[in-house]
N, CA, C and O atoms as a Maestro MAE file, in Angstrom:
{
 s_m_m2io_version
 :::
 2.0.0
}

f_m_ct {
 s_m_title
 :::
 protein
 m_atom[300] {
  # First column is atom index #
  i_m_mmod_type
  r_m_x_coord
  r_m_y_coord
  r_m_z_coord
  i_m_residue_number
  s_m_chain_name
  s_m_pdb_residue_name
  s_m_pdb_atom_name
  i_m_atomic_number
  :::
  1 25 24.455 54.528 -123.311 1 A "UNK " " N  " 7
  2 3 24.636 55.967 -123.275 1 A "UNK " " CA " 6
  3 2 23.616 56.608 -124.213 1 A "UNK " " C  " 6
  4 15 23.297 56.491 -125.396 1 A "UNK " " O  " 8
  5 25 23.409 57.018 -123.622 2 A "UNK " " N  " 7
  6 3 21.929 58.465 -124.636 2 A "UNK " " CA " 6
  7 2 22.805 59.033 -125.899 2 A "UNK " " C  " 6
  8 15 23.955 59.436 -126.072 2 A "UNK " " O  " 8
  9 25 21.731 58.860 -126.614 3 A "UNK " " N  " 7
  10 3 21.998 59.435 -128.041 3 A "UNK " " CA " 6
  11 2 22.835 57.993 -129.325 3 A "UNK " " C  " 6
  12 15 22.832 58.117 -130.549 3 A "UNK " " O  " 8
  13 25 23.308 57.050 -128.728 4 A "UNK " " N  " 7
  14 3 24.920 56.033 -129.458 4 A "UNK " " CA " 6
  15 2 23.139 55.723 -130.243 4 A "UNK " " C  " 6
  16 15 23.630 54.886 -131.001 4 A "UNK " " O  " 8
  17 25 21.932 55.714 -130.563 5 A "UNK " " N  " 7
  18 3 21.115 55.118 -131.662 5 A "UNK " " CA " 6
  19 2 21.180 56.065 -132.166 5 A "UNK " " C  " 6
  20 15 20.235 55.885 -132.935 5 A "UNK " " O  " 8
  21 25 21.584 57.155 -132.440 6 A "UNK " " N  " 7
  22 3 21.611 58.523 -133.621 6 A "UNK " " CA " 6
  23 2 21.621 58.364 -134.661 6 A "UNK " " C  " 6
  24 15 21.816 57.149 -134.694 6 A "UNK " " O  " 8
  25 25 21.537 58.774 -135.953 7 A "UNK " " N  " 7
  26 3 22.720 58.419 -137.394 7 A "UNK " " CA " 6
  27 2 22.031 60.179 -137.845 7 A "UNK " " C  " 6
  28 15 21.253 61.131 -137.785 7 A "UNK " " O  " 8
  29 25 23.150 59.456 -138.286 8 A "UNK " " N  " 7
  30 3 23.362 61.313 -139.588 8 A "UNK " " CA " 6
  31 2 23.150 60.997 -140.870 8 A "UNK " " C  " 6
  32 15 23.534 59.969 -141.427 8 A "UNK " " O  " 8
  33 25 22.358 62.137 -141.479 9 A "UNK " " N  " 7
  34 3 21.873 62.013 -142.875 9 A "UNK " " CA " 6
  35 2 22.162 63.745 -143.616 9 A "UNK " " C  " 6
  36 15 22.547 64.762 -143.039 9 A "UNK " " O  " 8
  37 25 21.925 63.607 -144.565 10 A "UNK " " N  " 7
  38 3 22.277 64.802 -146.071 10 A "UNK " " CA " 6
  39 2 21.066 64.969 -146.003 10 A "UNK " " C  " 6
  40 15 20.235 64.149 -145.612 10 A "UNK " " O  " 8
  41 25 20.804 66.548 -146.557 11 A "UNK " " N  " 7
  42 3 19.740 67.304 -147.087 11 A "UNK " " CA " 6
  43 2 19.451 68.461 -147.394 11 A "UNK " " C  " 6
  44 15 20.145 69.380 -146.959 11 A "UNK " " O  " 8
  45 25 18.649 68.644 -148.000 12 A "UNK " " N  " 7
  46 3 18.474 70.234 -148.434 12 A "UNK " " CA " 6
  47 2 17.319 71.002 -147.885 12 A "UNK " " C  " 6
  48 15 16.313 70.400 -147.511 12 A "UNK " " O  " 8
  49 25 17.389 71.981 -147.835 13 A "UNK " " N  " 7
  50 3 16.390 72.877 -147.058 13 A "UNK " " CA " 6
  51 2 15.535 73.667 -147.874 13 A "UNK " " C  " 6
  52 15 16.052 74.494 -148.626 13 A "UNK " " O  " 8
  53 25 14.322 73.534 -147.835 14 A "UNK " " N  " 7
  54 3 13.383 73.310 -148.916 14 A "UNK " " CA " 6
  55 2 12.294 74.674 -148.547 14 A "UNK " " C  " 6
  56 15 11.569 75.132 -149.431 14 A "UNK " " O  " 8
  57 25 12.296 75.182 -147.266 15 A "UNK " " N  " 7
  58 3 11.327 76.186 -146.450 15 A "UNK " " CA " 6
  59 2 11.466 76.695 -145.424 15 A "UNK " " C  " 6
  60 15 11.169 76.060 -144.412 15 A "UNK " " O  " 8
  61 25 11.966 78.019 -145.331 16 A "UNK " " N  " 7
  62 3 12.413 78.210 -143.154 16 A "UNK " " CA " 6
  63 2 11.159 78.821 -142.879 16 A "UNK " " C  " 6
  64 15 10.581 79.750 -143.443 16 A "UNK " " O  " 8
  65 25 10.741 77.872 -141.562 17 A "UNK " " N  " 7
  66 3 9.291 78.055 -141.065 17 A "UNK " " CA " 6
  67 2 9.649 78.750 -140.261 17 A "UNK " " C  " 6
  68 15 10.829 78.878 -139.934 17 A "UNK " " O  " 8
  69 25 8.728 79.323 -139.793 18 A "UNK " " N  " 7
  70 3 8.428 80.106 -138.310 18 A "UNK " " CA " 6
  71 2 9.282 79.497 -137.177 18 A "UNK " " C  " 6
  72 15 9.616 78.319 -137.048 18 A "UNK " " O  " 8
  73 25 9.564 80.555 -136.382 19 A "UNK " " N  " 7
  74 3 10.401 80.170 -134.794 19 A "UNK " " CA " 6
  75 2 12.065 79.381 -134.840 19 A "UNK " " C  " 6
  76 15 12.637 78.849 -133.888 19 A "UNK " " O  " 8
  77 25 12.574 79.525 -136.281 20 A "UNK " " N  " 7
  78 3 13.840 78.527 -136.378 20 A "UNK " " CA " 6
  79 2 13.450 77.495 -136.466 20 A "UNK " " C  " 6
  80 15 13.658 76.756 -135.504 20 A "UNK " " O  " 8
  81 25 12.768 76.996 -137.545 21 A "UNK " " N  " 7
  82 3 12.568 75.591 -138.159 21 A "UNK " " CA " 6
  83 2 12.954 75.857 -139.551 21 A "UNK " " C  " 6
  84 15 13.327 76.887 -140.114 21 A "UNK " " O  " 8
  85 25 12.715 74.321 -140.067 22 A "UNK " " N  " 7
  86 3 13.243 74.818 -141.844 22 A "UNK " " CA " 6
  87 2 12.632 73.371 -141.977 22 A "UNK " " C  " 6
  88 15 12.729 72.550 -141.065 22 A "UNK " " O  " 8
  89 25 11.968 73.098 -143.223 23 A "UNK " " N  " 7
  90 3 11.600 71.984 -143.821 23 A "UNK " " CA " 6
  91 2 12.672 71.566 -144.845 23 A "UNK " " C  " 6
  92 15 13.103 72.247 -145.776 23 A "UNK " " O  " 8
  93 25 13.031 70.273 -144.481 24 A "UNK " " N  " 7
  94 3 14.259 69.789 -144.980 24 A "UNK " " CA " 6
  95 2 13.900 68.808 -146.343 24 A "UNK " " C  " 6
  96 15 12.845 68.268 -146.011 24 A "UNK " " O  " 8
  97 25 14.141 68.474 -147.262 25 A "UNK " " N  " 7
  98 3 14.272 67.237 -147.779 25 A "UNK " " CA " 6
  99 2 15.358 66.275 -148.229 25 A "UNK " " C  " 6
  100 15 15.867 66.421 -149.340 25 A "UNK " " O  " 8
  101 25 15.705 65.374 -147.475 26 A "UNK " " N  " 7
  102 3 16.276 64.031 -147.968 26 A "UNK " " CA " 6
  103 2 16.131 63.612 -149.153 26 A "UNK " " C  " 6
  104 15 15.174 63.628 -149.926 26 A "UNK " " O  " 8
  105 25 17.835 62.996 -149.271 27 A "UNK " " N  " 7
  106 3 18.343 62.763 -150.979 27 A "UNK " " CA " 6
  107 2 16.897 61.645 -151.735 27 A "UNK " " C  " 6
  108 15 16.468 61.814 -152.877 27 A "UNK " " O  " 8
  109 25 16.228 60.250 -150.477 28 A "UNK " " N  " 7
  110 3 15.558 59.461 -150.545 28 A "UNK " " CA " 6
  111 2 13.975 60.270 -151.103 28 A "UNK " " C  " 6
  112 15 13.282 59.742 -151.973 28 A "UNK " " O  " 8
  113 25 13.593 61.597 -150.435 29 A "UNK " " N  " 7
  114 3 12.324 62.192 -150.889 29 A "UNK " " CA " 6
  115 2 11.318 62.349 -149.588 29 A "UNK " " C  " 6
  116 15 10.179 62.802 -149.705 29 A "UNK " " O  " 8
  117 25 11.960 61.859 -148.168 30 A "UNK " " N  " 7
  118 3 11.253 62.268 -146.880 30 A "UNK " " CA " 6
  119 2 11.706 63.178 -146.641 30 A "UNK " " C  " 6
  120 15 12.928 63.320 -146.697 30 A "UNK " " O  " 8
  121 25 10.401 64.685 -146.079 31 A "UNK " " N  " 7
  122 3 10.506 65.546 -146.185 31 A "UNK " " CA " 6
  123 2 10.062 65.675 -144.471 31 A "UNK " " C  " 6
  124 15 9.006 65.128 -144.152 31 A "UNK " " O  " 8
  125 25 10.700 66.246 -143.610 32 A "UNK " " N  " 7
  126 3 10.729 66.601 -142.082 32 A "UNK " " CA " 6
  127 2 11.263 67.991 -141.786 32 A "UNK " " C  " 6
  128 15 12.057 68.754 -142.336 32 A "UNK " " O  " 8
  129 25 10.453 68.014 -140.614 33 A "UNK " " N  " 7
  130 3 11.174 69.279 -139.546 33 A "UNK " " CA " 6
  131 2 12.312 69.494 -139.276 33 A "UNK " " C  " 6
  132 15 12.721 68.450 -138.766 33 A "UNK " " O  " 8
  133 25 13.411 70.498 -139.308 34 A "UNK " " N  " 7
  134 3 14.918 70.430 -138.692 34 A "UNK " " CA " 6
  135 2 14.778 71.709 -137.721 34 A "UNK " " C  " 6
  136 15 13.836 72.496 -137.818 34 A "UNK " " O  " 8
  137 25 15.828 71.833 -136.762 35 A "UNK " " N  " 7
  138 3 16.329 73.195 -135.828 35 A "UNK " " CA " 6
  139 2 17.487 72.814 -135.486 35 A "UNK " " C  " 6
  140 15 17.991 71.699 -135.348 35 A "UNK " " O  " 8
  141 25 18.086 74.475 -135.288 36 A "UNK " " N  " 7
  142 3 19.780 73.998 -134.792 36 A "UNK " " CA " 6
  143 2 19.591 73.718 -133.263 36 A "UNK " " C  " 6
  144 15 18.559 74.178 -132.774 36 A "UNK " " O  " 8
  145 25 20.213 73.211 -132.658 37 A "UNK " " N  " 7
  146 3 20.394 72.784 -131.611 37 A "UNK " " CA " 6
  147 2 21.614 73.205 -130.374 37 A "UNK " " C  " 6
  148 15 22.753 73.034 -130.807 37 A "UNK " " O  " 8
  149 25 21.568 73.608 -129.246 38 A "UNK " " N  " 7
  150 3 22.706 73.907 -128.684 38 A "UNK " " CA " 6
  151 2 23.346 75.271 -129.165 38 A "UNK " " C  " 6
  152 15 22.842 76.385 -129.307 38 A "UNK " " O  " 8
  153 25 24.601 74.812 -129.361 39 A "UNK " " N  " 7
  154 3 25.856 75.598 -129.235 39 A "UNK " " CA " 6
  155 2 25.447 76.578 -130.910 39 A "UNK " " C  " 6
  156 15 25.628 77.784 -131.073 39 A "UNK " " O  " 8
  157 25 25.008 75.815 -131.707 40 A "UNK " " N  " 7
  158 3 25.189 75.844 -133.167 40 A "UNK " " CA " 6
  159 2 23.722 76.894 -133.578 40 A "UNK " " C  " 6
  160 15 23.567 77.447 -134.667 40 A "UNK " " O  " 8
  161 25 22.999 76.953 -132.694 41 A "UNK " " N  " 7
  162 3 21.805 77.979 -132.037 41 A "UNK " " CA " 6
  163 2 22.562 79.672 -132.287 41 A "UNK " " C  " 6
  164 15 22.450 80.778 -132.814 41 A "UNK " " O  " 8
  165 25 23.247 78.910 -131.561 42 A "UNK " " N  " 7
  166 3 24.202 80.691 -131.401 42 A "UNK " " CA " 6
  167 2 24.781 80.613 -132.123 42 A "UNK " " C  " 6
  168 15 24.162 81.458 -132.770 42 A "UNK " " O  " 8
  169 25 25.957 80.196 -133.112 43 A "UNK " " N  " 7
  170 3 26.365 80.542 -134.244 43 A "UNK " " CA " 6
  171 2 26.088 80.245 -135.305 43 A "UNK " " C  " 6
  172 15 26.995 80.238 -136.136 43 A "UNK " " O  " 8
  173 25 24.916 79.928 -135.658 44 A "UNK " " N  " 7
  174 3 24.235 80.185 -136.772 44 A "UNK " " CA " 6
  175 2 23.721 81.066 -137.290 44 A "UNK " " C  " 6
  176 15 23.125 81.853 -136.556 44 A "UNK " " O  " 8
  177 25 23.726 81.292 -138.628 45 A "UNK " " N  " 7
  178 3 22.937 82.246 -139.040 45 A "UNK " " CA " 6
  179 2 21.768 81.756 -140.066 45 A "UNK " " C  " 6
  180 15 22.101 80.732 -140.661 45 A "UNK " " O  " 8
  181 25 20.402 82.277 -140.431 46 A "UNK " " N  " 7
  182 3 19.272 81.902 -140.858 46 A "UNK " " CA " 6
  183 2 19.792 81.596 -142.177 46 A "UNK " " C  " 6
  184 15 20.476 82.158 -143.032 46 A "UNK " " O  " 8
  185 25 18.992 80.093 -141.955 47 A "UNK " " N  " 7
  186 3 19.780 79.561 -143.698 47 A "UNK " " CA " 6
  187 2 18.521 79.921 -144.780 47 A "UNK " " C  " 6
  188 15 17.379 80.321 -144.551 47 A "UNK " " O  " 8
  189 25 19.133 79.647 -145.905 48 A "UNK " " N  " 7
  190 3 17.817 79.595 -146.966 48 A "UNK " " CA " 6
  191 2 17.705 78.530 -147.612 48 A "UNK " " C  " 6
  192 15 18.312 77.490 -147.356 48 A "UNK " " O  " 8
  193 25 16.513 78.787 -148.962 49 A "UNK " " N  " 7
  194 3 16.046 78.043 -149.512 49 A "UNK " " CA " 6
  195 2 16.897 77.007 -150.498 49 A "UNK " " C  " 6
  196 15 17.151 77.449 -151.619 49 A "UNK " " O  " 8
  197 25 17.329 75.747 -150.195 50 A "UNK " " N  " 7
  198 3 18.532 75.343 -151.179 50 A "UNK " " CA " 6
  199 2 19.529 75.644 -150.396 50 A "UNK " " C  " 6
  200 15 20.413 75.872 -151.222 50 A "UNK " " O  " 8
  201 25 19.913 75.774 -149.546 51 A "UNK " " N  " 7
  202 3 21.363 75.350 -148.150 51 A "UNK " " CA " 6
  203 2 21.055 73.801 -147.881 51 A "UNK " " C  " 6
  204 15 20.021 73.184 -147.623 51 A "UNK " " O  " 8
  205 25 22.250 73.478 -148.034 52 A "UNK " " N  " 7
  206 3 22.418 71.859 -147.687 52 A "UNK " " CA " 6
  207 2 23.141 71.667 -146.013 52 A "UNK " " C  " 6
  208 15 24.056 72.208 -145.393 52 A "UNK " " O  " 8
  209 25 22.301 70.755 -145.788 53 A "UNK " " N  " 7
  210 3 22.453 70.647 -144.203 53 A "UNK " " CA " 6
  211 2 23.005 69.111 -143.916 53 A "UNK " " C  " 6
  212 15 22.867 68.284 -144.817 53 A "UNK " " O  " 8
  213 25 23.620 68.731 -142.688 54 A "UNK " " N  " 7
  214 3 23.703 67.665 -142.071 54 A "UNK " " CA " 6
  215 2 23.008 67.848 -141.080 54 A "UNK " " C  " 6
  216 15 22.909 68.917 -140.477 54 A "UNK " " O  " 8
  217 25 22.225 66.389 -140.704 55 A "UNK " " N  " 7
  218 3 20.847 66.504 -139.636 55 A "UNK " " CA " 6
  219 2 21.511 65.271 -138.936 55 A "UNK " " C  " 6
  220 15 22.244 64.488 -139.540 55 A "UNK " " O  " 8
  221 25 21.169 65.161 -137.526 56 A "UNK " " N  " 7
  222 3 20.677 64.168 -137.120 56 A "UNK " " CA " 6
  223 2 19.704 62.992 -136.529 56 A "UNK " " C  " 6
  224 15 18.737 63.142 -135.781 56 A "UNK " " O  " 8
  225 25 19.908 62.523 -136.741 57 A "UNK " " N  " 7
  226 3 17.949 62.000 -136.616 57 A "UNK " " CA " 6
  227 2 18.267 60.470 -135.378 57 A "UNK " " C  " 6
  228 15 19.238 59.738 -135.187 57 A "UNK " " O  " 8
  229 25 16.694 60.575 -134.701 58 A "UNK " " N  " 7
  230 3 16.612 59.578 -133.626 58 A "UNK " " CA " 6
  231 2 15.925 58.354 -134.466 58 A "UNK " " C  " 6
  232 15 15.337 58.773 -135.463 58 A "UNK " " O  " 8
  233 25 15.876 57.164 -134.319 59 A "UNK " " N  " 7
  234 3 15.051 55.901 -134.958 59 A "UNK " " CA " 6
  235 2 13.553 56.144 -134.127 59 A "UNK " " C  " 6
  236 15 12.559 55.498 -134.459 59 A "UNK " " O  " 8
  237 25 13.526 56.859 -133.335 60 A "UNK " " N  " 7
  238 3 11.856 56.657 -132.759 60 A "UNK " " CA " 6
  239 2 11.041 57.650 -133.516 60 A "UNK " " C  " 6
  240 15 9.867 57.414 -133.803 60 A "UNK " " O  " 8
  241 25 11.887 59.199 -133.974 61 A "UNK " " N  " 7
  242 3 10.897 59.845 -134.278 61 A "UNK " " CA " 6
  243 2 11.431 60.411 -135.810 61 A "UNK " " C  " 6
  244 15 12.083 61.450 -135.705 61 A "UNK " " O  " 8
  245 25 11.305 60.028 -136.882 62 A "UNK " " N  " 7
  246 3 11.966 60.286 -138.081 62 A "UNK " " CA " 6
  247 2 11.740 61.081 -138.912 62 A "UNK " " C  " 6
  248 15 12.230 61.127 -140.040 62 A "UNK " " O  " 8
  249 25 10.319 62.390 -138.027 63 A "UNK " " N  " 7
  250 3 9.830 63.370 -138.323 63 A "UNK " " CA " 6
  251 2 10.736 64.767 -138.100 63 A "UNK " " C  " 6
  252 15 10.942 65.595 -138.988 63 A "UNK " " O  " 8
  253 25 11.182 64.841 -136.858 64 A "UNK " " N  " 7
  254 3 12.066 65.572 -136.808 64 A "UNK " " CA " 6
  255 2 13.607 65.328 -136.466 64 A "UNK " " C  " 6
  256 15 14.148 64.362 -135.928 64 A "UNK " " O  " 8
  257 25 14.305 66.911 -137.114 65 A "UNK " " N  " 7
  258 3 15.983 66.010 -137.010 65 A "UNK " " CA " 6
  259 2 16.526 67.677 -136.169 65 A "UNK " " C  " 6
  260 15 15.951 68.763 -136.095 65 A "UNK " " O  " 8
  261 25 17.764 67.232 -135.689 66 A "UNK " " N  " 7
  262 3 18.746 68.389 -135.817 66 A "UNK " " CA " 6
  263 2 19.703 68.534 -136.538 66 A "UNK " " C  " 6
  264 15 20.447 67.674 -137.010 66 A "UNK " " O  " 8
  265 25 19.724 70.079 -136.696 67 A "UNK " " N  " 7
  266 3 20.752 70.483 -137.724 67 A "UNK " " CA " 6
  267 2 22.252 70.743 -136.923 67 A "UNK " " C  " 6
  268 15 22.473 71.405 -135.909 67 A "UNK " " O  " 8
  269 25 23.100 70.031 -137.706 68 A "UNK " " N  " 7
  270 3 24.225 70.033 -136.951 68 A "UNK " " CA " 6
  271 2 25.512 70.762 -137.661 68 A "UNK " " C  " 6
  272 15 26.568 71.116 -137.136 68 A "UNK " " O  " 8
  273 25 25.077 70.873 -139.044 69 A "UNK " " N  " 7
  274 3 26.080 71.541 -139.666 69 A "UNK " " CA " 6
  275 2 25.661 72.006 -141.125 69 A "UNK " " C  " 6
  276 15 24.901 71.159 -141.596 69 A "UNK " " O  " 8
  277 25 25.895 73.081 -142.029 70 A "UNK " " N  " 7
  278 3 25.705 73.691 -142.945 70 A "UNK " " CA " 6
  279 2 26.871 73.402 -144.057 70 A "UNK " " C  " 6
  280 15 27.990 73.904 -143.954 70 A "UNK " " O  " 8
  281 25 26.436 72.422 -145.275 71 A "UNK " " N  " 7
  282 3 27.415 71.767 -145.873 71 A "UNK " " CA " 6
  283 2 27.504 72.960 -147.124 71 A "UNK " " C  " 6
  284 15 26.526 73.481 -147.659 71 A "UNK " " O  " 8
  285 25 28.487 73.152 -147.336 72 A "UNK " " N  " 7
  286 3 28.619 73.858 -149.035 72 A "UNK " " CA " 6
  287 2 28.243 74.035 -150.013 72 A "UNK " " C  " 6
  288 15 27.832 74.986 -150.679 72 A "UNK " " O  " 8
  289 25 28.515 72.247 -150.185 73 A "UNK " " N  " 7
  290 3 28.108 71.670 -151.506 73 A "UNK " " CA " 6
  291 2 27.358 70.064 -151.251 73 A "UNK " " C  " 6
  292 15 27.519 69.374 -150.244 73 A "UNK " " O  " 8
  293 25 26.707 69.791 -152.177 74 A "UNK " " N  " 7
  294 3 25.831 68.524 -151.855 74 A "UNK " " CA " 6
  295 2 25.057 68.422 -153.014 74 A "UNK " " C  " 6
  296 15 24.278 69.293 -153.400 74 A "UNK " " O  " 8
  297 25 25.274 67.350 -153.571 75 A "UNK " " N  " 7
  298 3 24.899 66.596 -154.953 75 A "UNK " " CA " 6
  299 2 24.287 65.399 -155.114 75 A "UNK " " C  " 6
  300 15 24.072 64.962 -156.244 75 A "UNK " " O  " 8
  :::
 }
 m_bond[299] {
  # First column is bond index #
  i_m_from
  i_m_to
  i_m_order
  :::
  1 1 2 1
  2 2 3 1
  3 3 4 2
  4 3 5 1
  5 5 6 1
  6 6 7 1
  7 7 8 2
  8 7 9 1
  9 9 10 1
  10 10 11 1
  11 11 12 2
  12 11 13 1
  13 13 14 1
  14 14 15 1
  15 15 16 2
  16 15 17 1
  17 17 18 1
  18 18 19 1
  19 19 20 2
  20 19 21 1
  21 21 22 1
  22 22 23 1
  23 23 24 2
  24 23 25 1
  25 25 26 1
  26 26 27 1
  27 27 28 2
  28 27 29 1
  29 29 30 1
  30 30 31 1
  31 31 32 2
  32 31 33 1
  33 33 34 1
  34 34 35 1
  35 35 36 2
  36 35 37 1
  37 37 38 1
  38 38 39 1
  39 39 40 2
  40 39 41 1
  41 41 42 1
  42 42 43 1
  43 43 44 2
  44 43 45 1
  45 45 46 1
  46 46 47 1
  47 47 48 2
  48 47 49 1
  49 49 50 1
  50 50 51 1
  51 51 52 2
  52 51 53 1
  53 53 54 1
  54 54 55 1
  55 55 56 2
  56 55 57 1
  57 57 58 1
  58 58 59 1
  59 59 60 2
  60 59 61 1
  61 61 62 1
  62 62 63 1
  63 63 64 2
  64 63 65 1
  65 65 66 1
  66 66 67 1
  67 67 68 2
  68 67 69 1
  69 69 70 1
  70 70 71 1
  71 71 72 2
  72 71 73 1
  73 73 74 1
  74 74 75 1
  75 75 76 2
  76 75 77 1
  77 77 78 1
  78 78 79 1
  79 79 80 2
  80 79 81 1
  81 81 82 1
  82 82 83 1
  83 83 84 2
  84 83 85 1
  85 85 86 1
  86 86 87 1
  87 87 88 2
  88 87 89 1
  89 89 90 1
  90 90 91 1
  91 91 92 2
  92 91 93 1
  93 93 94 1
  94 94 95 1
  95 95 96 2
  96 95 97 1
  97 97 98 1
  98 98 99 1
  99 99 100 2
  100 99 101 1
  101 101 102 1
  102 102 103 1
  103 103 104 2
  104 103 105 1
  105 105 106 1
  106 106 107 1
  107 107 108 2
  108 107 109 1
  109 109 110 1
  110 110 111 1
  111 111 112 2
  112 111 113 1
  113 113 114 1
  114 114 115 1
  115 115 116 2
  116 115 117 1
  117 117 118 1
  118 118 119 1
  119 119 120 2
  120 119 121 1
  121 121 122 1
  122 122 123 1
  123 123 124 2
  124 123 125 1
  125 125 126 1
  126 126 127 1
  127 127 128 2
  128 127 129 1
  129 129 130 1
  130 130 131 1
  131 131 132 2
  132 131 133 1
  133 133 134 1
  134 134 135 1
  135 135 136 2
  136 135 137 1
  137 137 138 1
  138 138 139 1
  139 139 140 2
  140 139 141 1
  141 141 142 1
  142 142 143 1
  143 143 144 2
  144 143 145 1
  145 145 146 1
  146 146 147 1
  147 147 148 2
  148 147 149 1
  149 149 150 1
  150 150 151 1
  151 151 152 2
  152 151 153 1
  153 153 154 1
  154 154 155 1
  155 155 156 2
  156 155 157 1
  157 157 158 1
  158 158 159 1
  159 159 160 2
  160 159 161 1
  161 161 162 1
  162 162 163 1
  163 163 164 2
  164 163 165 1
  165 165 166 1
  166 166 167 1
  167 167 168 2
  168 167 169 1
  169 169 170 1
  170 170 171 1
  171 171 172 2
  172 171 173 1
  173 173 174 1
  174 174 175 1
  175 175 176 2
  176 175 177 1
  177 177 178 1
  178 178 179 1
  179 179 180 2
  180 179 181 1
  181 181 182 1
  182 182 183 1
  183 183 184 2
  184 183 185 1
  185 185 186 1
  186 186 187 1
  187 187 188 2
  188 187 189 1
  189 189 190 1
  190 190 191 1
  191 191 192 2
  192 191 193 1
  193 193 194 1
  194 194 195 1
  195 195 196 2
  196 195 197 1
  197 197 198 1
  198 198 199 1
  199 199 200 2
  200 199 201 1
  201 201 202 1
  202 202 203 1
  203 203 204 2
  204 203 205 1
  205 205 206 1
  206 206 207 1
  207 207 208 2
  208 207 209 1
  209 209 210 1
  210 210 211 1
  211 211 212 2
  212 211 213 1
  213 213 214 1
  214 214 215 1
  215 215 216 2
  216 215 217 1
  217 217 218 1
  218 218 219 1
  219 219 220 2
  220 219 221 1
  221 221 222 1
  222 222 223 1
  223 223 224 2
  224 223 225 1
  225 225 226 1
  226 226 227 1
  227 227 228 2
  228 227 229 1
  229 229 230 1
  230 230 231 1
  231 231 232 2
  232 231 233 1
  233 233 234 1
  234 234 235 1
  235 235 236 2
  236 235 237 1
  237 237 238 1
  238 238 239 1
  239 239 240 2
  240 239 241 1
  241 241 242 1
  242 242 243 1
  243 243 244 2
  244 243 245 1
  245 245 246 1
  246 246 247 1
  247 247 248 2
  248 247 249 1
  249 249 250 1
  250 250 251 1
  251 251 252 2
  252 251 253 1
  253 253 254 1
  254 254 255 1
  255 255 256 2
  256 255 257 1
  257 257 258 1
  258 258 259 1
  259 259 260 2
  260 259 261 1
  261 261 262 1
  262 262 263 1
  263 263 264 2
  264 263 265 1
  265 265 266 1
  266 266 267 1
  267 267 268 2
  268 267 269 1
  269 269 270 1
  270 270 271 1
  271 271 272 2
  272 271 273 1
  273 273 274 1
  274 274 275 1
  275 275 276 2
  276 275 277 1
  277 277 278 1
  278 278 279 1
  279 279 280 2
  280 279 281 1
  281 281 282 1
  282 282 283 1
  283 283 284 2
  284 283 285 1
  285 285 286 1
  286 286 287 1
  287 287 288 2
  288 287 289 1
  289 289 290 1
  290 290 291 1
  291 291 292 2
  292 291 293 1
  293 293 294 1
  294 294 295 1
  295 295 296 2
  296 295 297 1
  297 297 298 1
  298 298 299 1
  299 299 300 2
  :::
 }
}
C-alpha cells in the first residue's frame, strides 16, 4: 500500500518561503523543505518563525516533508 514506508519526525520552522513553504529544521540539524498538504491546506493558518511542526517524510526523498500538524510545545 502507498505511503506504509512513511515515518514521522519533530521540528521547528526556521523560514516561511514563498508559495506555502517553510524551511524546517530537525532536532538531528537537517534542514529541508515542508508544505501542508490536503485537508490541513485549508485549515491552516501561516505559521512562523519558531512553530514546531510534525512532518512526514518519504525514505527516497529526505529533502522534502509534509506538514501534518502544528505542535505547541517541543523541546
Amino acid at each position: 500500500m502507498p505511503g506504509d514506508d512513511a515515518f514521522k519526525v519533530e521540528g521547528r520552522v526556521t523560514e516561511a518561503l514563498p508559495n506555502g513553504t517553510y524551511r524546517v529544521a530537525l532536532k538531528n540539524g537537517h534542514c529541508l523543505t515542508a508544505f501542508f498538504a490536503g485537508s490541513a491546506k485549508k485549515k491552516s493558518a501561516r505559521l512562523d518563525a519558531g512553530s514546531s511542526v510534525k512532518l512526514q517524510l518519504t525514505p527516497y526523498d529526505l529533502s522534502v516533508g509534509r506538514i501534518l500538524v502544528e505542535t505547541k510545545d517541543l523541546k
